[in-house]
N, C-alpha and C positions, 0 to 999 in steps of 0.2 A: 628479281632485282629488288635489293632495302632499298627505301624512299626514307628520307631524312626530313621531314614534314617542315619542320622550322625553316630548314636549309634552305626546303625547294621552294617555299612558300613566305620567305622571311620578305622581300622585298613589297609582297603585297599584303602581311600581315603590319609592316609602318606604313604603308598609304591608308589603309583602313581605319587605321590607331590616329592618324592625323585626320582624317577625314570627320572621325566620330569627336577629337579635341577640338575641334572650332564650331561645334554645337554645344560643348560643357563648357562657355566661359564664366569663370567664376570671381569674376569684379566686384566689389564691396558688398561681398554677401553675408557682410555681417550689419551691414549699412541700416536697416530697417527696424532691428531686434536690439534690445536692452541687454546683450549677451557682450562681456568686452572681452576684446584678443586676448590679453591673459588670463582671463577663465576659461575662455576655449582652450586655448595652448593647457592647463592646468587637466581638462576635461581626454585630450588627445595623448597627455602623461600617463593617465589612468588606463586608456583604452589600449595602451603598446605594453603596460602591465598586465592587466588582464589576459591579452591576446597570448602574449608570452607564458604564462603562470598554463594557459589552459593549453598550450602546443598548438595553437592554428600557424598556419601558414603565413608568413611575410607578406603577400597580398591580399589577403584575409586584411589586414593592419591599411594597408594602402587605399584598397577599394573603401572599409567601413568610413575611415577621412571622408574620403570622397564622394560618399553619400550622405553624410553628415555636413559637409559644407553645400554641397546642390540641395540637401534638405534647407539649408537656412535661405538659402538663394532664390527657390524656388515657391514657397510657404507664401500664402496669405497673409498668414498670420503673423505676428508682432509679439516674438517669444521673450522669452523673458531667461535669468539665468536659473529658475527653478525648472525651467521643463530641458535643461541639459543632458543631467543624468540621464532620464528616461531617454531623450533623443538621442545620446552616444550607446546603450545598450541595446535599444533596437536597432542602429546602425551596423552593428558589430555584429547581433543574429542576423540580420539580413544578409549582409556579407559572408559572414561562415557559412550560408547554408547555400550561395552562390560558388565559393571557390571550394572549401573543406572536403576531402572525402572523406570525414565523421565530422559533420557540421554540431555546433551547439546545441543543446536541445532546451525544450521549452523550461523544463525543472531545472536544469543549468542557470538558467538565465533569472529565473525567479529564485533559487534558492541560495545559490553561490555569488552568483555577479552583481543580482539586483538586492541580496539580504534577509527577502521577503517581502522591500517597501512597497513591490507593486503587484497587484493580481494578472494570472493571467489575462481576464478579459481587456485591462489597462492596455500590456504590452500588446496584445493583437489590434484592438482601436488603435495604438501610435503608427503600426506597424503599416497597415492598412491605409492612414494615413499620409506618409512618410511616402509610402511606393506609388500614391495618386499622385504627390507631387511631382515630383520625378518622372512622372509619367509611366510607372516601371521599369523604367529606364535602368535597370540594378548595374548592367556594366559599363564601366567608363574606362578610359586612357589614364593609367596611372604611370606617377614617375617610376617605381618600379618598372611597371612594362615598357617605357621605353631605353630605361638604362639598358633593360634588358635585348633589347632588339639593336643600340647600340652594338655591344660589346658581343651581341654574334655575328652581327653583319660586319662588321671591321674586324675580325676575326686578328687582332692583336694579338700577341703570346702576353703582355704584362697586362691586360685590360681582362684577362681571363683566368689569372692567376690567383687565387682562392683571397690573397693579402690582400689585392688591389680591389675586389670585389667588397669586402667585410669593408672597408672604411667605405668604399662608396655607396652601399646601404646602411651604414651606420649613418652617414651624412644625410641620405634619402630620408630614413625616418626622422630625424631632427625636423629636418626642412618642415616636417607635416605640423610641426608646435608654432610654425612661424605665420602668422595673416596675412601677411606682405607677399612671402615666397608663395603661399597658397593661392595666392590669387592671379600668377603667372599661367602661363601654358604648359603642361607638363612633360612636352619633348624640351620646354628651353631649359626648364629647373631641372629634368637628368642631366643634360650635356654641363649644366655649371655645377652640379655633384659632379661628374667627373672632372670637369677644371679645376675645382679645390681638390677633389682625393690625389690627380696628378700632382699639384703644390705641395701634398703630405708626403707623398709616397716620394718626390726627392729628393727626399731627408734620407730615405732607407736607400735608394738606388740612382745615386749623384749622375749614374752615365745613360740615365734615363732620357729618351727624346721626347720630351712633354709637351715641348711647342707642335709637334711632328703631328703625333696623336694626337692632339688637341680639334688641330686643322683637321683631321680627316672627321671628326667627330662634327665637327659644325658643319661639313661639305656635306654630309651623309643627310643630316637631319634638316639642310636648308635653313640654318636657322643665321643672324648678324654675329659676326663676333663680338663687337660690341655689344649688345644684346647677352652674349653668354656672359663676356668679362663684369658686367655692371653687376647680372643676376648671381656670380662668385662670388661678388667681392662683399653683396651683402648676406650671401649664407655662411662667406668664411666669420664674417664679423658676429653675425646671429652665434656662429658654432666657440666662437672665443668667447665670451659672456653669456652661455647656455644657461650656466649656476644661477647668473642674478634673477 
């Protein structure tokens, strides 16, 4: 007999994913540090560059975020916007070498990514550092994984449709530039990526049931719909003024 692991195990792979997001909240954690939203957002431009230029994986991008903002959340310390760099690079090895099956490697990271500004013994001291915070905590509930546990378990024909998918992780990773949306729960901000990609996509497919799918998506995740609608309405507006 094939076992379908996802399949058979989907319903208790989101209670787990919600279980472990109401221990990673991530409320004004930029509140403390001398670092402002637009240099992080500017820092998170860099690291969806980089991750892309070097082929890691989509989550690879998701998790580094998200160890980079519980790093700032969690920190003692009162960082400043010079120790970014160094903290989005070692976010980015930590993560590659959690998800990647050819993780980054050290020369990578000092030679390419980092330029040479920093030695290794640098990057390992952050690194070191970084994963005490955290508690080494390295994995977390990202919006990727729950769009993704979404759109199998509602097992939709348009929610799984390669189109519908691409704008809804295009929107996921924007979402990751924004401070506000970042500081959500990350089953609400998938389900309001999929409330705006619905908005997009019926432009392309007018006889689409988007209120239908909507509803099942907020039933599934337990989450307010008000709560979704508020959380769309400010990544549609973040996604229309990306440029400024």
């Amino acid at each position: 007999m094939k076992y379908n692991l996802v399949g058979d195990y989907g319903l208790e792979i989101h209670s787990h994913l919600k279980k472990l997001e109401a221990t990673t909240k991530q409320v004004q954690f930029l509140g403390k540090h001398q670092i402002s939203p637009d240099y992080r957002a500017k820092m998170v431009d860099w690291m969806v560059e980089v991750l892309t230029t070097f082929k890691n994986s989509d989550q690879t991008l998701f998790l580094a975020v998200n160890i980079l903002d519980r790093y700032f959340k969690a920190t003692e310390k009162s960082l400043s916007s010079n120790d970014l760099h160094l903290s989005g690079i070692v976010s980015m090895f930590i993560a590659s070498k959690y998800e990647d099956v050819i993780p980054l490697l050290m020369r990578t990271v000092i030679n390419k990514i980092g330029h040479h500004k920093f030695e290794v013994p640098t990057v390992e001291d952050k690194e070191l550092e970084m994963l005490k915070s955290i508690q080494y905590k390295i994995g977390a509930p990202t919006v990727k994984e729950f769009l993704d546990r979404y759109i199998e378990e509602l097992k939709e024909p348009l929610l799984k449709s390669s189109k519908f998918y691409k704008i809804a992780l295009y929107l996921a990773k924007l979402s990751c530039h924004n401070y506000g949306l970042m500081q959500l729960p990350t089953s609400l901000l998938a389900a309001s990526v999929i409330n705006v990609a619905l908005k997009l996509f019926e432009k392309l497919e007018p006889k689409l049931e988007s209120k239908r799918v909507l509803t099942k998506v907020i039933d599934f995740a337990q989450l307010e719909a008000a709560d979704v609608k508020l959380a769309a309405k400010e990544l549609l507006t973040f996604a229309k003024n990306f440029d400024k």
